[in-house]
C-alpha positions as CSV (number, residue, x, y, z in Angstrom):
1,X,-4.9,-3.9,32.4
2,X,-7.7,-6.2,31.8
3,X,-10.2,-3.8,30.6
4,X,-7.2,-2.1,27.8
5,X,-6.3,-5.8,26.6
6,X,-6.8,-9.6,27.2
7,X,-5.3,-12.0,25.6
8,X,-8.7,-14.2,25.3
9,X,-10.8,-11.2,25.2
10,X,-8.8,-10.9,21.6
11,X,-8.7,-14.6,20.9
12,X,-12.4,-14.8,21.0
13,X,-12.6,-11.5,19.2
14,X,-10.6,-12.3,16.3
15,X,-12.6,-16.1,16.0
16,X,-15.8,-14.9,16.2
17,X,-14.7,-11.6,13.2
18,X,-12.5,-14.8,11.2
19,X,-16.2,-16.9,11.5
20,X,-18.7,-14.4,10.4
21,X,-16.8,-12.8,7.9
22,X,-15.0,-15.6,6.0
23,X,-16.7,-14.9,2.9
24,X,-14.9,-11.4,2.5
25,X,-11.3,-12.7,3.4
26,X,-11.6,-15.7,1.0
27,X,-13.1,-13.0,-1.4
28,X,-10.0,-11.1,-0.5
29,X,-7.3,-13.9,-1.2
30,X,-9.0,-14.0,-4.8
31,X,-8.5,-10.8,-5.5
32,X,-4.8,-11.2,-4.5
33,X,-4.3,-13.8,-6.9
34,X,-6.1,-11.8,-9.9
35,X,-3.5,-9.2,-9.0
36,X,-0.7,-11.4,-9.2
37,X,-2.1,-12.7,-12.7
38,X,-2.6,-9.2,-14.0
39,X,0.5,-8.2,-12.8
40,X,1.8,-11.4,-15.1
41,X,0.6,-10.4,-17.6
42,X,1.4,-7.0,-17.9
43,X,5.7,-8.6,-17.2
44,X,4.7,-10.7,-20.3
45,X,3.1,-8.6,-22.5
46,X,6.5,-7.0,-23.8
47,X,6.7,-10.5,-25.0
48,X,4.3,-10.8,-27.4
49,X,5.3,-9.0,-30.0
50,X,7.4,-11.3,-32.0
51,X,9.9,-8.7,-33.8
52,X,11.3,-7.3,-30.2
53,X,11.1,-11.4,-28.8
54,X,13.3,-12.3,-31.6
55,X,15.8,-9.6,-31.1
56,X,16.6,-10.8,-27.6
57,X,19.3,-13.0,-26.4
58,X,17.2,-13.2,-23.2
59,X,14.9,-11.5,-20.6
60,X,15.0,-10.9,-17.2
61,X,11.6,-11.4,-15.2
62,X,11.2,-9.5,-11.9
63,X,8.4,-11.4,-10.2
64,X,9.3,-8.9,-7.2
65,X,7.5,-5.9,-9.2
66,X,4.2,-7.9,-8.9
67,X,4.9,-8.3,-5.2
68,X,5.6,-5.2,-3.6
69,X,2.7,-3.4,-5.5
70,X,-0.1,-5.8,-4.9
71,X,1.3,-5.5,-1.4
72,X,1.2,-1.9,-1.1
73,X,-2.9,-2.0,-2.3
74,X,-3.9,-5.2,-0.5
75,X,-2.8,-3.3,2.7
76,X,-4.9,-0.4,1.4
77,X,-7.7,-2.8,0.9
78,X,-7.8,-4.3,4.1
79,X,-7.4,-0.6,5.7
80,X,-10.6,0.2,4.1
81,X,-12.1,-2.8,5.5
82,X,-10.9,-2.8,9.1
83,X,-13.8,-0.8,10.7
84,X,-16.5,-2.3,8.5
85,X,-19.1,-2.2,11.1
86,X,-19.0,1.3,10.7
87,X,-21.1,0.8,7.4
88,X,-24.5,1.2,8.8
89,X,-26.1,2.4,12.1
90,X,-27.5,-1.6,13.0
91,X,-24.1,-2.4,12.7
92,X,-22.3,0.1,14.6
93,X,-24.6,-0.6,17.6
94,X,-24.6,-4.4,17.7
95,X,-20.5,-4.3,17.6
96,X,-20.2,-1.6,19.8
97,X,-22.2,-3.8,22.6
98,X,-19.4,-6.3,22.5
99,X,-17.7,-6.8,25.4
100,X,-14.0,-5.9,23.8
101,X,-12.0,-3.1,24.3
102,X,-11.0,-0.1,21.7
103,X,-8.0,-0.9,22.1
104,X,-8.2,-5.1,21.0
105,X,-10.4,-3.5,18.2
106,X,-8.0,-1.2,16.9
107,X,-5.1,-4.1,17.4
108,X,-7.7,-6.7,15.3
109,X,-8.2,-3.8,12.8
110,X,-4.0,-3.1,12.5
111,X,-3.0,-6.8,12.5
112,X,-5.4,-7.5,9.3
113,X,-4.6,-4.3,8.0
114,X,-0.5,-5.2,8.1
115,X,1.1,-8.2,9.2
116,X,-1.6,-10.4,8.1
117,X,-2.7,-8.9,4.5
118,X,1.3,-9.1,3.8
119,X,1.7,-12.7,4.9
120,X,-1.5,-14.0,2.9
121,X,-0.2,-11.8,-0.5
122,X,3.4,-13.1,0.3
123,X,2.1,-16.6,0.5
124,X,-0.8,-16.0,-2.9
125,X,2.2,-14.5,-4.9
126,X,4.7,-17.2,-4.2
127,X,2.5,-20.1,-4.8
128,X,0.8,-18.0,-7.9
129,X,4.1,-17.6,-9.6
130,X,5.3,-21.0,-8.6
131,X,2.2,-22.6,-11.0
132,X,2.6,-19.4,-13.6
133,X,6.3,-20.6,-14.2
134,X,6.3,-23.4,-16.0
135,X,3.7,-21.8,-18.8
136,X,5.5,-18.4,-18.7
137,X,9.1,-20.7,-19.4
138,X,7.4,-22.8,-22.0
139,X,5.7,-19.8,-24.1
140,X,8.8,-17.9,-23.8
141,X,11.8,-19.9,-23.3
142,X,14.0,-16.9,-23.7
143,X,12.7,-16.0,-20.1
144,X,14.6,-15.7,-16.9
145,X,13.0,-15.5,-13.6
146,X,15.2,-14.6,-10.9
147,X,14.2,-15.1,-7.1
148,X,17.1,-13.0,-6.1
149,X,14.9,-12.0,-2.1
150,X,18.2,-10.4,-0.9
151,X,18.9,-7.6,-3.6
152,X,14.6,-7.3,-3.7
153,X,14.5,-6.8,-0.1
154,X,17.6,-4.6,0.3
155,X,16.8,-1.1,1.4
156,X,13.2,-1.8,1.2
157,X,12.4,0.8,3.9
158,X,13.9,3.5,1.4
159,X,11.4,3.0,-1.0
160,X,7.8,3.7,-1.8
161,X,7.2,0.4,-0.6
162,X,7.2,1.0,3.0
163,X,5.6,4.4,2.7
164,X,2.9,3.2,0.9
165,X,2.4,0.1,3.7
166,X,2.7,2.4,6.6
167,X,1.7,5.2,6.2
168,X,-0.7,5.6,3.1
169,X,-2.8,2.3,5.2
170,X,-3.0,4.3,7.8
171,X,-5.1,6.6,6.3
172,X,-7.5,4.3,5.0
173,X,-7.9,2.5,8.5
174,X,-8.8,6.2,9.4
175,X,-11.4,7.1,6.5
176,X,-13.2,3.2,6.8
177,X,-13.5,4.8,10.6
178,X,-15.1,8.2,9.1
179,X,-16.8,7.1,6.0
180,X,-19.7,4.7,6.3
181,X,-20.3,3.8,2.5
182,X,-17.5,3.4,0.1
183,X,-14.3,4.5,2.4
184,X,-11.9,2.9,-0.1
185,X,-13.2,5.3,-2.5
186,X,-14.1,8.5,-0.8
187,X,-10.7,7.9,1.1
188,X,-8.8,7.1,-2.4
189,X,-10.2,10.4,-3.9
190,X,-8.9,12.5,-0.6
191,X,-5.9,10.9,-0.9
192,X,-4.8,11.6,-4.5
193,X,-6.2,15.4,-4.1
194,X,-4.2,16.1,-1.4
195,X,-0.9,14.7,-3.1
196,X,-1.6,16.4,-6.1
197,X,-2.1,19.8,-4.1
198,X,0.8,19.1,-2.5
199,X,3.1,18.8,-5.6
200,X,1.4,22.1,-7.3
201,X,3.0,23.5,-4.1
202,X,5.8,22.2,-4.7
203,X,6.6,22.8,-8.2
204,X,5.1,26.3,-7.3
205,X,7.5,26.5,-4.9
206,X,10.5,25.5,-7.1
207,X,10.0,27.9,-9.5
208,X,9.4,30.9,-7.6
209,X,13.2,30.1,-5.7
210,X,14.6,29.3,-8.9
211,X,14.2,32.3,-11.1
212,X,16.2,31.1,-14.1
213,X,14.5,27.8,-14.3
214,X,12.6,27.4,-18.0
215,X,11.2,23.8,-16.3
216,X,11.3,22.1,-13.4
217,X,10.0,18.7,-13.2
218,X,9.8,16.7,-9.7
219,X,8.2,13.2,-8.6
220,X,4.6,13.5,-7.5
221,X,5.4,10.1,-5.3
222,X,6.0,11.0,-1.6
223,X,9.1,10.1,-0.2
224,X,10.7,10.8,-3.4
225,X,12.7,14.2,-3.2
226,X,14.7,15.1,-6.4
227,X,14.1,17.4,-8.9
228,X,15.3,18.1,-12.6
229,X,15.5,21.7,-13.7
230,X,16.7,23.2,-17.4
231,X,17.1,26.6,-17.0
232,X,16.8,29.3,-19.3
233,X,20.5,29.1,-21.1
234,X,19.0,24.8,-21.8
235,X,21.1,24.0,-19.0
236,X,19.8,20.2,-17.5
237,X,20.6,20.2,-13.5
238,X,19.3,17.3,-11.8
239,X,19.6,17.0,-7.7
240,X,18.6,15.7,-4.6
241,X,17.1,17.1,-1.4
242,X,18.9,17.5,1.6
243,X,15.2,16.9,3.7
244,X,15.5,13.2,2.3
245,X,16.2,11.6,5.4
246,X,13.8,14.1,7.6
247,X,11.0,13.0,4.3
248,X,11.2,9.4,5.0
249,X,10.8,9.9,9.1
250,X,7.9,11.3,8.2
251,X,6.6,9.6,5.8
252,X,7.5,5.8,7.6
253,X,7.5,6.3,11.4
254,X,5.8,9.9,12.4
255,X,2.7,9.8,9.7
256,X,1.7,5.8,10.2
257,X,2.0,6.8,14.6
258,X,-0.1,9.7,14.1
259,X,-2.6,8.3,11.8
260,X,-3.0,5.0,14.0
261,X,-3.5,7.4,16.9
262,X,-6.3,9.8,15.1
263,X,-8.1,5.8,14.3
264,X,-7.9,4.6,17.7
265,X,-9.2,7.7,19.0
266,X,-12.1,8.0,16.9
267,X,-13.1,4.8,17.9
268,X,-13.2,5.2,21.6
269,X,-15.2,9.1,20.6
270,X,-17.6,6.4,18.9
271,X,-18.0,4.3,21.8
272,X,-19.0,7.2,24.4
């Protein structure tokens, strides 16, 4: 068991990857709370034009919106980062001479990738928003910020959310494995071919088994089955897949498992 995992095997591990690359994580945490400010920003900017501010009686402020989406990439981030010392050949070869296990590597790797770049945006959002308040309620005073975590949080798993934290950071754990140089990028670009290849298919698809259709529009997102057609008599149907359930298995518990297994894998093929 010793030789899969040890507890201070890990420890030591995770102290010495905390002490040499400090500079990256605190660069990280910035870049958290830039996204929280853009994100702001971007809930304010309605806002600013003074004909629709006048009109209102008051406005409703989702600070949630900034949360879950600067989740979802900060997780992508840290994917991308998790097997930095695949960069360069020096690299590769002094880590791989470590005395730790694939295994402790892969759960170093995972716990930045998910538990830990969640709690640190959770923690730079909340205390980001806690200092944006009172100049958000000042300039706007019609403003209303609800903190309302139960209905945010409710059915979270059923969103993009949770496909987008699972399995879409599993895949770039797996390319900052396969791509030395730039794997948020190269595995970014991969990533958005594939989904737009698979939603040709699928509006391909539509139309062939739906003859009368004039147009048939679906959401590119995974996870997100539904589809609006007008047919040829400017009929508007709109309806939902019965695969929806069998979708989200897929997307939030088989894809993430496989993905993780493909990275740890390629990791111990790297070590032989």
């Amino acid at each position: 068991m010793n030789d899969i995992f040890d507890i201070r095997r890990f420890g030591w591990y995770a102290r010495k990857e905390f002490r040499e690359n400090w500079k990256v994580y605190a660069l990280f945490a910035v870049g958290v709370v830039v996204m929280q400010l853009v994100f702001i920003y971007l809930l304010c900017k309605p806002l600013e034009d003074k004909f629709y501010y006048d009109q209102l009686k008051g406005y409703d402020l989702n600070p949630f919106a900034g949360l879950f989406n600067s989740a979802v990439i900060a997780t992508w981030i840290a994917g991308s980062y998790a097997y930095s010392y695949f960069s360069s050949s020096s690299k590769t070869l002094f880590s791989l001479t470590l005395p730790v296990s694939p295994f402790e590597r892969f759960c170093f790797a995972w716990l930045l990738t998910i538990p830990l770049s969640l709690i640190i945006t959770a923690i730079l959002w909340r205390v980001t928003w806690l200092f944006a308040t009172p100049f958000i309620l000042s300039t706007f005073p019609k403003v209303i910020i609800r903190m309302d975590y139960a209905k945010a949080f409710r059915n979270v798993v059923e969103t993009i959310l949770a496909i987008g934290v699972l399995g879409i950071s599993g895949t770039f754990m797996l390319g900052s494995v396969i791509f030395r140089k730039y794997s948020f990028f190269k595995t970014l670009a991969i990533g958005v071919g594939t989904v737009l290849l698979l939603y040709t298919f699928q509006q391909k698809a539509l139309t062939a088994i739906l003859p009368n259709a004039d147009k048939v529009e679906t959401s590119p997102y995974p996870g997100f089955i539904y589809a609006s057609v007008r047919t040829i008599s400017k009929l508007h149907l709109q309806f939902g897949s019965t695969f929806e359930l069998p979708y989200l298995v897929w997307w939030v518990g088989c894809l993430p498992v496989i993905l993780w297994v493909v990275t740890y894998l390629k990791i111990k093929e790297k070590e032989v």
